[in-house]
N, C-alpha and C positions, 0 to 999 in steps of 0.2 A: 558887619565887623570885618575889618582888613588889617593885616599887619605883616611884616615882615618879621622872622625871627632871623635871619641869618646869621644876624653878628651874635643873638644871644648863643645858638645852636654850638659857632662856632666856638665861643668863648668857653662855654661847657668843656669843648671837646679837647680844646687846648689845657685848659684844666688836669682833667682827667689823663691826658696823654703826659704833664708834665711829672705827674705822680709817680709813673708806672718809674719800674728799673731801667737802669741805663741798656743793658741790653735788648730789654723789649724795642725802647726807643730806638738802638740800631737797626734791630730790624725792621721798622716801621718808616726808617726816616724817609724811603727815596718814595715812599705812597703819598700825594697829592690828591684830593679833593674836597671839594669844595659843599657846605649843604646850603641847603638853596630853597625856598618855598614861602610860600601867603599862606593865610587862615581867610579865608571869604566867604561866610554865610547867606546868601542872599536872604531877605525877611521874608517870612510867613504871612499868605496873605491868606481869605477862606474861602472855600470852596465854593463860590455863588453861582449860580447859574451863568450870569453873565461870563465866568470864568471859565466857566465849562465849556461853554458855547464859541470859546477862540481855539480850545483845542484841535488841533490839525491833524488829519488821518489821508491816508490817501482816498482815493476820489471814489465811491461807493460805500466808504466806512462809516460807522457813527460811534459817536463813543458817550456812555450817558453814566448816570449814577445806577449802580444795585444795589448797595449797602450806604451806609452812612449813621455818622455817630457810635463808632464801634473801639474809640481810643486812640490803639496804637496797633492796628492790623499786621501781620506779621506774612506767614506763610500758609500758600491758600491749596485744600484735593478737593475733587468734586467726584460726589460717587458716582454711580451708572444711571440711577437717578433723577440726578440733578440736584443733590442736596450737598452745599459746599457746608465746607468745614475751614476755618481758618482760626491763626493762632496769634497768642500776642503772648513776648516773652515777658513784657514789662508787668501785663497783671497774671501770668502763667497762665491765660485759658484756652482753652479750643471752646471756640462758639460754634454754633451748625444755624445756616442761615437755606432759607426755604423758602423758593418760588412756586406758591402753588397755583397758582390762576394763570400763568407762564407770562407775564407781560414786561418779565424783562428787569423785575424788584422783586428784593427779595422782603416777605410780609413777616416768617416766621422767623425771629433772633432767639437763640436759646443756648447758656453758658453748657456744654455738656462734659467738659473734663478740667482738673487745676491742677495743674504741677510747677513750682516756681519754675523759675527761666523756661517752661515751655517754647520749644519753637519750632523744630521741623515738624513736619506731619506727610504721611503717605497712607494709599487704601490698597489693600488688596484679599481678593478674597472673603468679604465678608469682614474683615477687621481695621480698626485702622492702628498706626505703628506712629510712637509719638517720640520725643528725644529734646533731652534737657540736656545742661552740661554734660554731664557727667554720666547719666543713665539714659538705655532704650527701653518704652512700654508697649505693651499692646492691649489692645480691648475688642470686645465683640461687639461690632454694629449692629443695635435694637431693631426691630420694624419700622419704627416709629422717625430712627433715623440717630436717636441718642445712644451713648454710648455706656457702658457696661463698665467694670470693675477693673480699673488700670493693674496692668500684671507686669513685672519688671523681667527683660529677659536678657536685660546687660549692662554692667555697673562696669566701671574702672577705667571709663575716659578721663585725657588730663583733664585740666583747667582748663578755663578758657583764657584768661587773659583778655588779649586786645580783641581776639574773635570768640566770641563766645555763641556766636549763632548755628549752632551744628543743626546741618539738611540731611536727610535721608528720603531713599528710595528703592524704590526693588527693578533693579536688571533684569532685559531677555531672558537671563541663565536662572532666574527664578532667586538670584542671591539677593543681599539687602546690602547696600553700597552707604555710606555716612561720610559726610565731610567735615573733618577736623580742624579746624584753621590755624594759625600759627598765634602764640601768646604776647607776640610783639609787633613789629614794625618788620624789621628785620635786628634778628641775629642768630645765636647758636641755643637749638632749643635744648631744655633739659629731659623734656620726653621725644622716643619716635614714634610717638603717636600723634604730636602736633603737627600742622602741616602735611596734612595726608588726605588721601580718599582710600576710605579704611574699606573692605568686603568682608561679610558675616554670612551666616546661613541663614534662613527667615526666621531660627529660634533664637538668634543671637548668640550662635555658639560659631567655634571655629574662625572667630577673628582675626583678620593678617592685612597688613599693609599691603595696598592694591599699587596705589602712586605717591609719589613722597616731590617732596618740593617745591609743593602747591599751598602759595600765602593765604588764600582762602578762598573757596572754587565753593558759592555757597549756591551758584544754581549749576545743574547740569542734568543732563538726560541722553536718551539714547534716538540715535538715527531709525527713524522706523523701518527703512528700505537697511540699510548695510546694519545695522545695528551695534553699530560702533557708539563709545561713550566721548561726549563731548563737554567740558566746562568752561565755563568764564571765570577766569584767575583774577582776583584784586590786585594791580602793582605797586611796589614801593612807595611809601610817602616820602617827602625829604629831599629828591632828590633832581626838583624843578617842576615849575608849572606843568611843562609837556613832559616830563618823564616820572616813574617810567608808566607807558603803556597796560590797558586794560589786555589783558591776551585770554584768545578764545582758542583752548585744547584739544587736541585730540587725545584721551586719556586710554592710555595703554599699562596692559600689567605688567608691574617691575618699573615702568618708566619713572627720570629723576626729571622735574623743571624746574630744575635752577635755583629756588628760591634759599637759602637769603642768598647766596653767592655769585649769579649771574643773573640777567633779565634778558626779558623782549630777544632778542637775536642771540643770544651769547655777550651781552655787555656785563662789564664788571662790573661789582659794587663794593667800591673797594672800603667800604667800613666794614665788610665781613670777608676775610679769607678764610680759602680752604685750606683745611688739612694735609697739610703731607703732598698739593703738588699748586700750581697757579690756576690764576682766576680762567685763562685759554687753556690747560690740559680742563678743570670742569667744564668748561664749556664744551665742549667736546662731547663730552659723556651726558650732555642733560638735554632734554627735546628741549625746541624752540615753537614757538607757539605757529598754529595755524592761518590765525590772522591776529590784529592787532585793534584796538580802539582809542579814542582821546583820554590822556591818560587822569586819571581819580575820579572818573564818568562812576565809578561805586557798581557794577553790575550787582545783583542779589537775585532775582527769579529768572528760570529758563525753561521751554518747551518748546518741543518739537511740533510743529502744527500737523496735524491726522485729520482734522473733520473736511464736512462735503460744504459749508457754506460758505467759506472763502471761496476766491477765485481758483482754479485749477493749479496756476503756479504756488502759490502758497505752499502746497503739499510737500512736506519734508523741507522746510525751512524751519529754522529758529526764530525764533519770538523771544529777546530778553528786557529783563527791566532794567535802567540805569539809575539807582537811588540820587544821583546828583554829586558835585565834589563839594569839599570844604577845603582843601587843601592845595588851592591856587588861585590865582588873583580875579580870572575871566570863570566863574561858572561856566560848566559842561553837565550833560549828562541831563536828571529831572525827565528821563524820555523812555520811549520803549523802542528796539533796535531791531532790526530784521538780519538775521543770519542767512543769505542766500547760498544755495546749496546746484550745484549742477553735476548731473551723474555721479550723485553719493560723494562730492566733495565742497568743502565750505568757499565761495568764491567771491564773497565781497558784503559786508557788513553798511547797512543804511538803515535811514531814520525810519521811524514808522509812526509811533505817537509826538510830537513835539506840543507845547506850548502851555507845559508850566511853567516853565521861565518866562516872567515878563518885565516890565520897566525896564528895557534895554538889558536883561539879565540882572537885575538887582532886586529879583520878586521873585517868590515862587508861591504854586498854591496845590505840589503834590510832588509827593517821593515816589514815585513806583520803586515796589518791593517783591511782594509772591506775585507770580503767575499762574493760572492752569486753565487749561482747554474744557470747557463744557461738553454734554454730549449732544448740544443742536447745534454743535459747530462756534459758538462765539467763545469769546477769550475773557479770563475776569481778572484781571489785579487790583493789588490793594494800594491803598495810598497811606504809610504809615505814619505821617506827620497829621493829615487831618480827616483820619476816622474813615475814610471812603474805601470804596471796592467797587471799581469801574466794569462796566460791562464793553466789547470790544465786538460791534457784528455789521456783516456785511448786507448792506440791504441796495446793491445795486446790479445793475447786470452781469454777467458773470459773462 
């Protein structure tokens, strides 16, 4: 499906802006821009072997099935283990999936918790930490590997709105970090709580705004050498095929990134002005992203690579997933990205899984979405469009 909305977007806006008062209109009139954008779906095609077997890694990788027929796979932890856990917000579960014979499948599927919109999930310690809209739970990991009696340890996030997929995680500092995304596209939210990367204590008490002006940073993690916190920002829709830009963060406390009022470098956006000064004094005041990617590429899961069975460079690079765009005319994204990092800083962002996109880009047969690092060293993401959860290992010389 393809379409151009421009002239409808526009016609809206001309609308709307003919309404307001005569003075709003003065003060609006000498602002110019234009919105701008496709709808492009490429089709779903299924996960066949054959389909599998064009996927593209670099040279010693292999990339296979571990799970499959699991729905709509969401967000993936694996404990100490080896027994992953992933969630789906669409039927609320955490499944626990179990390789016991270690050959790379997973044999054991087992539904072990249900919370509607289920969807982040993190382990530590012995428990794992789940979060729906609106609430965070935690439960005690069985022997067995199943989980125990969901216990609520914090209610009173907004809505979600347009992002409704809230991630958490537990920080170096032993806190529990939560991403909030923003209820729109872009504009002026009604809570400050949306748009944020919130820190709590592990009992979910002591809540406060960590980062603010983050449209939806729904994967991120920490530098294992520097231990800095790092995410992948969603950028504006709307506002052109190539704009704006996917931005990968250096997430700092107290820090503002721009969202809705400025992007990518300090560019305006001028359907939302700030308060009380222009769109160059915020800019000014808000970080600018670290590096940059193809913009509606959708990131959604993110880790820092630690194990010993990648190649030696690998160690402390990122590994993120790109669900894929809809929101421009050329698909992008559909891939999994390598965050290159040289003496504890991020220095250049390249492909690493490619080739769900096929028939010239007009096909696809996988969204990557969660990722997380196993303890023999391989990587597993999900594919939330057709049920799968790819395993990611290195079987060549190192």
């Amino acid at each position: 499906m393809k379409k151009s909305i421009s002239s409808t977007v526009l016609q809206l806006f001309l609308t709307v802006f003919l309404a307001l008062p005569v003075a709003a209109q003065v003060k609006k009139e000498a602002i110019s821009e234009s919105v701008q954008g496709h709808i492009f779906k490429p089709a779903l095609l299924a996960p066949t072997d054959a389909n599998v077997r064009q996927l593209k890694a670099p040279a010693g990788f292999t990339v296979t099935k571990f799970a499959e027929n699991l729905g709509k796979p969401r967000m993936l932890a694996i404990a100490p283990d080896g027994t992953v856990y992933v969630t789906s917000r669409d039927a609320g579960t955490v499944t626990m999936l179990q390789d016991k014979n270690k050959d790379g499948k997973a044999e054991v599927t087992k539904v072990v918790a249900q919370k509607e919109n289920m969807h982040g999930i993190a382990l530590r310690d012995g428990k794992a930490y789940l979060i729906t809209v609106n609430k965070v739970y935690t439960t005690e990991i069985n022997k067995d590997g199943t989980f125990g009696s969901l216990k609520e340890i914090m209610d009173g996030l907004p809505e979600g709105g347009q992002h409704n997929n809230r991630t958490l995680a537990f920080g170096p500092d032993g806190k529990l970090y939560i991403s909030v995304g923003s209820t729109c596209n872009a504009c002026e939210e009604t809570s400050d709580l949306n748009a944020t990367m919130l820190q709590a204590d592990a009992d979910g008490k002591n809540r406060r705004i960590f980062a603010k002006g983050l449209r939806n940073t729904i994967g991120f993690d920490w530098h294992p050498q520097t231990k800095v916190l790092y995410g992948f920002d969603h950028g504006i829709d709307w506002l052109g095929d190539e704009v704006s830009k996917e931005e990968f963060n250096k997430l700092e406390d107290g820090a503002d990134y721009g969202w809705p009022y400025v992007y990518e470098n300090g560019k305006p956006n001028k359907a939302d002005e700030p308060k009380n000064m222009t769109w160059a004094e915020y800019a000014k005041k808000a970080k600018n992203p670290e590096l940059m990617y193809k913009a509606h590429a959708a990131p959604l899961g993110m880790v820092f690579y630690t194990g010993s069975q990648f190649p030696k460079e690998y160690q402390g690079d990122a590994i993120a997933t790109m669900h894929g765009s809809w929101n421009r005319q050329e698909a992008v994204g559909y891939n999994l990205v390598r965050v290159k990092f040289q003496n504890g800083q991020p220095t250049q962002i390249e492909e690493f899984i490619t080739g769900f996109l096929t028939n010239n880009n007009k096909a696809q047969f996988g969204r990557p979405c969660g990722i997380a690092q196993h303890p023999d060293g391989s990587l597993l993401f999900s594919d939330d469009d057709n049920g799968v959860i790819y395993r990611v290992a290195y079987t060549g010389k190192k």
